[in-house]
N, C-alpha and C positions, 0 to 999 in steps of 0.2 A: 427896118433895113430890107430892102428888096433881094434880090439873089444877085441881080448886078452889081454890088457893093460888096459881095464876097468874094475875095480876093482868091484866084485858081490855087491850088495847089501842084506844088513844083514837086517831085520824086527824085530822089537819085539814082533809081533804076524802074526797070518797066515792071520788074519780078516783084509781084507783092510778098511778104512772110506771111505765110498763114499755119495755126497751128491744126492739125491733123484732124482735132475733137473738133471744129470749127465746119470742119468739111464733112465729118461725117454726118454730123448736126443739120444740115442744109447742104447737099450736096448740088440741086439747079443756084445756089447764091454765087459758086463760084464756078459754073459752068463757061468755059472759052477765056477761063483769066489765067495769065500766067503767074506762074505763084515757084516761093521754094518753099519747101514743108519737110518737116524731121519725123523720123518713125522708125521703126524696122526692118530690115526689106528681109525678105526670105525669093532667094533665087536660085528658081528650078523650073525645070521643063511644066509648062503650061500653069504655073502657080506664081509668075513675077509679082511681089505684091509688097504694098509698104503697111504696115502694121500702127494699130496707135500704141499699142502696150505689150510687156511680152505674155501677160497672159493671155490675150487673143492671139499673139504670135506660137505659143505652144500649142494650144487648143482650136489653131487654124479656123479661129472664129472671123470668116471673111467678109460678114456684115460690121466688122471692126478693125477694115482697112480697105487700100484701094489697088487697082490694079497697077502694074507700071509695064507700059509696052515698049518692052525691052526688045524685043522678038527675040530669039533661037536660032544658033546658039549665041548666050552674050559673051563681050568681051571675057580675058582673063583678068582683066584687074576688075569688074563687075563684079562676076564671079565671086573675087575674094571677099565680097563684102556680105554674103551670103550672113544669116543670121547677126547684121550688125547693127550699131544705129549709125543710122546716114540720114545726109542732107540727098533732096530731090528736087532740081528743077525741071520744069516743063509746063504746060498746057496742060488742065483740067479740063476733062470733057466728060460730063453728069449722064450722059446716054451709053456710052462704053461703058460696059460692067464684067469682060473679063471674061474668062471662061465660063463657059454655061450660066453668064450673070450673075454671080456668086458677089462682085463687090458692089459697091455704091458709087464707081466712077473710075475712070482713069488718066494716069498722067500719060499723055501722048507728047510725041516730039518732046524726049526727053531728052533735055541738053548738058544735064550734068546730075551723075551721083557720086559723090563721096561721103567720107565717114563723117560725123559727127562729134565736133569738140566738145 
């Protein structure tokens, strides 16, 4: 079977699901793709960042999450989600790494966080 013969693949949206150990696993694989991805955010002045676990979320182990460019100050319902698990969409970008390069990427143009069912 040749590649012509494979039949396109149809999406129902342009945002892929990706899970968070995926990205941090190969962070250029999903460099400029837009994605939603679940974690933990902790939001604070110069530390916006989504977490894969909470014990990298306690022990602010930032090689085990990513950045989210929120800028300052963010919303108040943002805010509220402070130490929660939430869903994140937006654009992964593998060369943004945060403050003083502390993460492995971030989610830029970020067009929705909320909490996590």
């Amino acid at each position: 079977m040749c590649s012509s013969d494979v039949p396109a693949v149809h999406r129902a949206t342009a945002i892929d699901d990706v899970e968070l150990s995926e990205i941090l696993a190969n962070p250029k694989r999903f460099d400029h793709v837009q994605l939603r991805v679940k974690g933990i955010a902790r939001i604070e002045f110069e530390a916006n960042s989504l977490y894969f676990d909470r014990t990298a979320f306690n022990t602010r182990q930032s090689k085990r999450a990513i950045w989210l460019d929120l800028g300052w100050p963010v919303r108040d319902d943002v805010q509220q989600l402070n130490r929660r698990d939430v869903v994140v969409e937006g654009t992964f970008d593998a060369s943004l790494t945060g403050q003083d390069g502390a993460y492995l990427g971030s989610i830029v143009t970020v067009g929705k966080v909320s909490p996590s069912q």
